[in-house]
VOGU-3710 file (C-alpha; in Angstrom, 3 decimals, decimal comma):
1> xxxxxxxxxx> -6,427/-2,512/32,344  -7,241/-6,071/33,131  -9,067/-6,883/36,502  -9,084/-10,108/37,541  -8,591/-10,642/41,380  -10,188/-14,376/41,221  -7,723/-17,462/41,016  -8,856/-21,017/38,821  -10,301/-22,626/41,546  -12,876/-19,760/43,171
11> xxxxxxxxxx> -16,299/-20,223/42,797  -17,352/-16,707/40,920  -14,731/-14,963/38,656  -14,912/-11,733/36,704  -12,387/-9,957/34,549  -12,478/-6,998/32,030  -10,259/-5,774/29,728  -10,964/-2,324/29,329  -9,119/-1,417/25,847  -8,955/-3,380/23,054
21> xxxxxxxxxx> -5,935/-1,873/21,141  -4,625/-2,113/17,182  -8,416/-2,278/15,825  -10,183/0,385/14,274  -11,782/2,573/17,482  -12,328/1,320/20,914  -14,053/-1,432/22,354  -13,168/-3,664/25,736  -14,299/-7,196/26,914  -16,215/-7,954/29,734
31> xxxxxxxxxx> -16,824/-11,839/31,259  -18,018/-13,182/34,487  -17,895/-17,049/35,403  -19,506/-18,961/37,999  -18,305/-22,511/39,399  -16,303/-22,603/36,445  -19,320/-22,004/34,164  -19,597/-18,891/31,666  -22,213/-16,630/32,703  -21,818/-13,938/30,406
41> xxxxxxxxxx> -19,003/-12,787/27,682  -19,099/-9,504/25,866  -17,474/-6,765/24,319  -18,287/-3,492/24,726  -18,252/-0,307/22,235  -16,696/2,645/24,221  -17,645/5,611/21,863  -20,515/7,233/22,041  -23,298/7,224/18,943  -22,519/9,975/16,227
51> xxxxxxxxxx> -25,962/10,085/15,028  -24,991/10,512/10,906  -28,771/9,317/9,988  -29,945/12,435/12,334  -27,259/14,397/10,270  -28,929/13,577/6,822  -32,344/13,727/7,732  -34,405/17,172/5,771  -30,747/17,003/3,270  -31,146/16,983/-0,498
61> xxxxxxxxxx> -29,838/13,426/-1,940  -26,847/15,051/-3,480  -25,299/15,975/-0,361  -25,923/12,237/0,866  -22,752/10,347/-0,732  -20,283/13,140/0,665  -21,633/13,198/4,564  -22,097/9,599/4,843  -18,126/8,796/3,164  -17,086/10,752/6,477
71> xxxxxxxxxx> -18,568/7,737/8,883  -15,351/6,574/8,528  -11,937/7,254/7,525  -10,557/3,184/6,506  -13,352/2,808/4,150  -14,901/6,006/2,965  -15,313/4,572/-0,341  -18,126/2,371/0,515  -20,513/4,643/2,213  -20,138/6,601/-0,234
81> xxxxxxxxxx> -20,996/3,556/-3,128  -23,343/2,241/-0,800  -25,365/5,766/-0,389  -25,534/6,277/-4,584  -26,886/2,643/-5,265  -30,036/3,348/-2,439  -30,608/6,550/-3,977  -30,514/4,991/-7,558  -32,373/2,934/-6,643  -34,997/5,573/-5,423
91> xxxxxxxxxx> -34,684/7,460/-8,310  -35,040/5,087/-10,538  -31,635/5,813/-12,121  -29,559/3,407/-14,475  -25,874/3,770/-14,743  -23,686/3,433/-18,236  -21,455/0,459/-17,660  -18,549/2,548/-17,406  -19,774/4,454/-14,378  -20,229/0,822/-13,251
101> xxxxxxxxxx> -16,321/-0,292/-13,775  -14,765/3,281/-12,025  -16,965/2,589/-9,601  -15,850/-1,597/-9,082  -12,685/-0,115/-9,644  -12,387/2,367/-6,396  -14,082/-0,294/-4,432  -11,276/-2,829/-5,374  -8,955/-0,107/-4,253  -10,417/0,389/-0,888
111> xxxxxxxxxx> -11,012/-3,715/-0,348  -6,612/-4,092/-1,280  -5,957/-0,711/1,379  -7,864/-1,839/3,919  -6,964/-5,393/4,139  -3,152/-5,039/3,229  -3,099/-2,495/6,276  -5,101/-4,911/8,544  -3,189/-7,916/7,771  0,497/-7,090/8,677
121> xxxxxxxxxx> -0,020/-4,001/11,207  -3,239/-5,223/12,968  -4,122/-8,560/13,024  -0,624/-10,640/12,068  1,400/-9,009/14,861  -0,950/-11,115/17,205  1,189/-14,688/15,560  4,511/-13,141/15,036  5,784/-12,646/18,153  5,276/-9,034/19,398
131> xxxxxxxxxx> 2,588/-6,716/18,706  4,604/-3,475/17,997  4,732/-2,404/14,867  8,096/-1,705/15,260  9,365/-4,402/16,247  7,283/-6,540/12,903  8,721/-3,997/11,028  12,323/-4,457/11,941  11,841/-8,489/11,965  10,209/-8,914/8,659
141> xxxxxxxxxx> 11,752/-5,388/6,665  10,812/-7,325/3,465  6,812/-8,090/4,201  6,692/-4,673/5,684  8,015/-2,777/2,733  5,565/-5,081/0,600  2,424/-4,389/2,477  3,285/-0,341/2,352  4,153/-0,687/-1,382  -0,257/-2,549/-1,798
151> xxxxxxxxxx> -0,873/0,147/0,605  0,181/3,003/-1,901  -0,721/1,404/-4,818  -4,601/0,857/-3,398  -4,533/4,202/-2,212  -3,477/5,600/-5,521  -6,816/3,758/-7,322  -8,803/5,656/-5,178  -6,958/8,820/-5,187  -7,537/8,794/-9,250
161> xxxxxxxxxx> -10,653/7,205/-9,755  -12,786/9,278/-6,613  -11,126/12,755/-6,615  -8,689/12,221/-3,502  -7,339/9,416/-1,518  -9,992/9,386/1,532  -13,095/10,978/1,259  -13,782/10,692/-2,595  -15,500/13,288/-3,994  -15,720/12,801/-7,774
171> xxxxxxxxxx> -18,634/10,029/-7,667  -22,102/11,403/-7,588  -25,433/9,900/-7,907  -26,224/9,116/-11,478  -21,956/8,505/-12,734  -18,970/10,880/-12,152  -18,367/14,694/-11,984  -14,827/13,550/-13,897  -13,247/10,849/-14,620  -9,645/9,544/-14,861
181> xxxxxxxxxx> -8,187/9,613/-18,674  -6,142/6,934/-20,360  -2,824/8,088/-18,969  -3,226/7,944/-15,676  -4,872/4,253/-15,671  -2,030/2,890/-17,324  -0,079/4,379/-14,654  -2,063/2,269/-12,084  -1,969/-1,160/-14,660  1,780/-0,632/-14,797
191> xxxxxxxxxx> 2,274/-0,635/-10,604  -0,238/-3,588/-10,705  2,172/-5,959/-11,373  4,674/-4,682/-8,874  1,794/-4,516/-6,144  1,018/-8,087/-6,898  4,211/-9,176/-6,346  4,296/-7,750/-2,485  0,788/-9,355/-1,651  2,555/-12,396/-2,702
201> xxxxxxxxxx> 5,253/-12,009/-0,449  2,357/-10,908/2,472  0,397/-14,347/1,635  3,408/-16,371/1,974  4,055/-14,900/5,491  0,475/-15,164/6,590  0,015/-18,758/5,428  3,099/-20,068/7,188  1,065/-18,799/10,272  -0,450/-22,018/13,244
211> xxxxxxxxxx> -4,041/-20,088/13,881  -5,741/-21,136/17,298  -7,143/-24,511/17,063  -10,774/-23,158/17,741  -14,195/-25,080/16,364  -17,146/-22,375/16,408  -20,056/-22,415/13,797  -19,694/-19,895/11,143  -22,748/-19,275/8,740  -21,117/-16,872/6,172
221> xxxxxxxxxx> -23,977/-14,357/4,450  -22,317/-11,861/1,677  -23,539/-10,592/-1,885  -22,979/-13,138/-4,677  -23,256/-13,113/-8,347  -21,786/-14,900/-11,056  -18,575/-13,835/-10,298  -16,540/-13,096/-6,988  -18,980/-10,296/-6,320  -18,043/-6,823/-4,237
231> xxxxxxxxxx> -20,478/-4,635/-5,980  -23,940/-5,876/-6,164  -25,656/-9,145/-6,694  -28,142/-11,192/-4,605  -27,823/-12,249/-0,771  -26,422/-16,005/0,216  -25,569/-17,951/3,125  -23,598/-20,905/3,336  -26,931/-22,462/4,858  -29,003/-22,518/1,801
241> xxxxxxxxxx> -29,769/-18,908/1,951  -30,359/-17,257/-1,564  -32,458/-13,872/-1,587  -32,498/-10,463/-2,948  -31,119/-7,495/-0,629  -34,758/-6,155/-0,099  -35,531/-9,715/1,621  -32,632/-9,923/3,276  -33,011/-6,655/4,610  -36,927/-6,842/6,075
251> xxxxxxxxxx> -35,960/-10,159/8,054  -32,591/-8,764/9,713  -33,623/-7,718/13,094  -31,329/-4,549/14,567  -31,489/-5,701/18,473  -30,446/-2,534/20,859  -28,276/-3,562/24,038  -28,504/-1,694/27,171  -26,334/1,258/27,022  -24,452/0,381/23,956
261> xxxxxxxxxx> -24,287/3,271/20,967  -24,187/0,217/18,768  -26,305/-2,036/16,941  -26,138/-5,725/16,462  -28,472/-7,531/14,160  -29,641/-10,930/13,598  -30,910/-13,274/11,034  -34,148/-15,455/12,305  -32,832/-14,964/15,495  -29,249/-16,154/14,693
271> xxxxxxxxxx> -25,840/-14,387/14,780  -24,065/-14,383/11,518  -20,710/-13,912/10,040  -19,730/-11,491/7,317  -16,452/-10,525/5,763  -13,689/-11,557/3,690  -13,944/-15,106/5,467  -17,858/-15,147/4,846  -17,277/-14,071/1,440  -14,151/-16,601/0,510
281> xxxxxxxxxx> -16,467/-19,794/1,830  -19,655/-18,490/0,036  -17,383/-17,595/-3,618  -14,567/-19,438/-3,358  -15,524/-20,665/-6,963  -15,364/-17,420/-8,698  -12,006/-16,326/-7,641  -9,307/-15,968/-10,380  -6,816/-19,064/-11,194  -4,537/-17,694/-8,572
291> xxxxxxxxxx> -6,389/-16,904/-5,660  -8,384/-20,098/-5,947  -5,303/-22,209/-5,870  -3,860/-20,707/-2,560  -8,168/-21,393/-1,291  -7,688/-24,917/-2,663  -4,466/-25,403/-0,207  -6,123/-24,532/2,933  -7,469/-26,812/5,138  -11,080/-26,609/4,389
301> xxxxxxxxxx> -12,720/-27,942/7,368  -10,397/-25,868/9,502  -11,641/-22,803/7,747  -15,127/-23,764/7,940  -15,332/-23,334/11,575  -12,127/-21,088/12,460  -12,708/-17,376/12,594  -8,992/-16,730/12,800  -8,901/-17,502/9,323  -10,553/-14,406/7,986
311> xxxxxxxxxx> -7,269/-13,232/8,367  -5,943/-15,422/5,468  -8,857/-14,931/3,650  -8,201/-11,337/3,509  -5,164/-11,803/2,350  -6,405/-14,358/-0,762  -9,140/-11,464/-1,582  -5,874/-8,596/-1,761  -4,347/-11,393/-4,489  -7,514/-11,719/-6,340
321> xxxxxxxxxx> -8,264/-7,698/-6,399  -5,225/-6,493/-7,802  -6,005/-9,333/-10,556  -9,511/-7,605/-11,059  -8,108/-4,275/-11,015  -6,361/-5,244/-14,182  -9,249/-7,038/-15,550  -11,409/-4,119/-14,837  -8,998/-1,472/-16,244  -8,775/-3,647/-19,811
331> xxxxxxxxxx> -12,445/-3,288/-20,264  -12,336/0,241/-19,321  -9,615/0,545/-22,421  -12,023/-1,408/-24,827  -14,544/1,643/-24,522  -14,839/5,329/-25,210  -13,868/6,966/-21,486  -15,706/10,332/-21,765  -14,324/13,335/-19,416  -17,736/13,069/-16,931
341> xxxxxxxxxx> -20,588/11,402/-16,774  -23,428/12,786/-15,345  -27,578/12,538/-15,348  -29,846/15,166/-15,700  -31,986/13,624/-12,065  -35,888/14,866/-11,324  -36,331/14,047/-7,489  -39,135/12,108/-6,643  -40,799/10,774/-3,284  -39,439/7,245/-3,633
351> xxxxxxxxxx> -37,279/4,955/-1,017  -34,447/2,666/-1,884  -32,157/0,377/-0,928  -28,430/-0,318/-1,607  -25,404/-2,433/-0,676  -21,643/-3,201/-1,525  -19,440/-5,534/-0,037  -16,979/-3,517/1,980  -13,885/-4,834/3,437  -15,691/-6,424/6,735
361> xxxxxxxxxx> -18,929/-7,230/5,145  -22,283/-6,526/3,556  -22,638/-2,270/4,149  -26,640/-1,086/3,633  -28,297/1,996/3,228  -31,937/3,133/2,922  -32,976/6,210/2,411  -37,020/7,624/1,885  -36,807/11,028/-0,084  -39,962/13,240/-0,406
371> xxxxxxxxxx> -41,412/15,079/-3,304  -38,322/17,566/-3,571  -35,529/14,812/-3,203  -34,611/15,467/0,316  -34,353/13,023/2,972  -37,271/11,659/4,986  -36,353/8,530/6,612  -32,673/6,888/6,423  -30,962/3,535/8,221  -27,433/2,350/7,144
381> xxxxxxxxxx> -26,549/-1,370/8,575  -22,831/-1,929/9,032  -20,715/-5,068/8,637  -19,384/-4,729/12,317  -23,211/-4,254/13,692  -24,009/-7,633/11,374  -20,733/-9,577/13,091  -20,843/-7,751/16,437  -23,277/-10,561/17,419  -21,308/-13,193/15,779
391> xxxxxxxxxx> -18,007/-11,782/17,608  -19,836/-12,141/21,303  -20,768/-15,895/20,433  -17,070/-16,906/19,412  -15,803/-15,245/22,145  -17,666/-16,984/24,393  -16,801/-20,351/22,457  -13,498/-19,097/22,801  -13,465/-17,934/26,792  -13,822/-21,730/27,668
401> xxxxxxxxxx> -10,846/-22,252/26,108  -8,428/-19,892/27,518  -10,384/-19,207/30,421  -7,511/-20,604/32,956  -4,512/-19,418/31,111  -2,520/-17,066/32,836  -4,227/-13,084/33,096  -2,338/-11,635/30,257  -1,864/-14,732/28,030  -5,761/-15,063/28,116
411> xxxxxxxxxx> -6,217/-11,403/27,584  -4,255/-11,373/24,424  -6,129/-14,670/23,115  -8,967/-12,433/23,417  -7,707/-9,661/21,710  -6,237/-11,699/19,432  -9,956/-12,963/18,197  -11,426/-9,517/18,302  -8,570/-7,982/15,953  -9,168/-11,517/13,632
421> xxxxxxxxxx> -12,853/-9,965/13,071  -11,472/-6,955/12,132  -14,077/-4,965/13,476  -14,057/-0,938/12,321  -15,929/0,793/15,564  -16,249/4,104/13,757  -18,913/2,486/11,225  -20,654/1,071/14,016  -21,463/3,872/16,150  -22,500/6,109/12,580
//
């Protein structure tokens, strides 16, 4: 429901919309202006908090990676990633560099599902004339059939690598309780090649696409190594920023609104951006021939400053992951793939920290065991929380743009930014 009794030329004006649909959980938007003037813009979270770090808390580490994979149900994959690398880390565990590759491997699956899925049923709709699914699906029959077909084959990479499609359950601190065999990766290589061809036929949709001319400071902060980095590496901005995770982690500061069940943080007192946007303008020079050709042929100032872009960015990433999912599978070939493996682990009181780049952004945990391994102290920082505060500064840069348009037009500008962020509500309110 949209309120907004107030015509262009009253003095104080207020509107709300109260449900923000086609994003992942529920949120509205709330905005008052005075003389013309923006007094306040803001969404709001409309879920309560489902307390997951209560849940853990007195649990033995192993159960840790299965409970937090069930924050959310679009990316279970890196909770559960995120939750082994802190308790690694605790341990003092070291992986074999095949544990490493399954593990890049399901994370490249979950990156391609998410996004694909975003892109054409979410986000897209918003540029293409309706927003029912339906009726996208019936105008473009080809994309649609192409974004299913990345869909399945993502969803199959996690299905065989973690145990099941959502929720995996094969990974484990210290490797795998069983991995895939030969067979059944070369299954996956041989689809890669079909799958690539439908994200091709996505990107080509996307890109024809006029975003919202829209200038708003983005400083992008995401993981980055010597290649385009999902799995681990240090912590950069596109501000100079270059530090390791435990850094980057003491200076965020988790700022508690009024009544919210959410979190939003901020960097030395800044908002920040993070995401496949974030990621594309802080890597762009790691991504494979490819994808870095359709980032060349952008308009880089544009997507410098231009939220709405993370929506093509997401869709360069998709291109670039099914290329590393064949990369990744190759290397898997060149060594000996053994049926498990697992670690022999002696708990210890110990803390630890660990992060992967999830489909909207950096994902942390923390966890403080005691002497017998179980769970004394844990805090897990989403990519929504990170952009939530980034999101209510671009829509308020974006409010005194559309502020006189017509009630519903200006409603679904603002929707339209909101889904662009991509932001997963479920994570949020863990």
């Amino acid at each position: 429901m949209i309120n907004d009794p107030s015509m262009k030329n009253d003095k104080f004006m207020r509107f709300r919309i109260d449900h923000i649909d086609k994003i992942e959980g529920h949120m509205g938007f709330e905005a008052a202006l005075f003389d013309g003037r923006i007094s306040e813009a803001f969404t709001e979270v409309i879920e309560g908090a489902r307390m997951i770090e209560g849940m853990v808390a007195g649990r033995p580490y192993e159960d840790i990676p299965i409970i937090t994979a069930r924050i959310c149900g679009v990316c279970p994959v890196v909770h559960n990633l995120a939750s082994i690398k802190a308790l690694e880390a605790a341990l003092g565990i070291k992986v074999e560099k095949i544990v490493t590759l399954f593990r890049k491997l399901m994370l490249l699956g979950e990156i391609i599902q998410s996004h694909s899925l975003h892109i054409f049923f979410l986000s897209a709709p918003d540029f293409l004339g309706s927003t029912n699914d339906f009726d996208i699906i019936k105008k473009y029959p080809k994309e649609a059939e192409a974004a299913f077909l990345v869909r399945d084959f993502a969803t199959n990479i996690m299905k065989t690598v973690g145990g099941r499609a959502v929720h995996p359950i094969a990974s484990e601190v210290g490797g795998f309780k069983i991995l895939p065999d030969k067979r059944q990766l070369e299954e996956i290589l041989k689809e890669a090649g079909e799958a690539m061809r439908a994200a091709k036929i996505i990107h080509k949709l996307i890109s024809k696409i006029k975003f919202p001319q829209f200038n708003f400071e983005i400083r992008p902060i995401s993981l980055a190594n010597n290649r385009y980095e999902f799995y681990d590496g240090e912590v950069v901005s596109g501000q100079g920023l270059k530090t390791t995770l435990q850094k980057f982690y003491s200076s965020i500061e988790e700022l508690q609104k009024p009544k919210s069940p959410v979190k939003q943080t901020s960097l030395y007192k800044r908002h920040y951006l993070v995401g496949a946007l974030a990621r594309l303008l802080n890597q762009n020079q790691y991504l494979n021939k490819e994808a870095r050709q359709l980032f060349n042929g952008l308009p880089q100032e544009k997507i410098k400053s231009n939220p709405f872009y993370n929506l093509i960015a997401q869709s360069i990433e998709v291109i670039h992951c099914i290329a590393e999912v064949e990369k990744i599978i190759k290397e898997i070939f060149a060594l000996n793939i053994p049926r498990e493996s697992r670690q022999k682990i002696a708990p210890r009181a110990s803390e630890g920290l660990g992060a992967v780049e999830a489909p909207r952004g950096t994902l942390i945990h923390y966890y403080k065991l005691n002497k017998d391994g179980r769970i004394v102290d844990s805090n897990i920082i989403t990519p929504t929380a990170q952009f939530l505060n980034d999101l209510d500064h671009s829509l308020r840069a974006y409010l005194g743009q559309v502020k006189y348009l017509p009630e519903m037009e200006r409603a679904h500008k603002i929707k339209s930014l909101v889904r662009a962020y991509d932001p997963c509500i479920s994570c949020a309110t863990h």
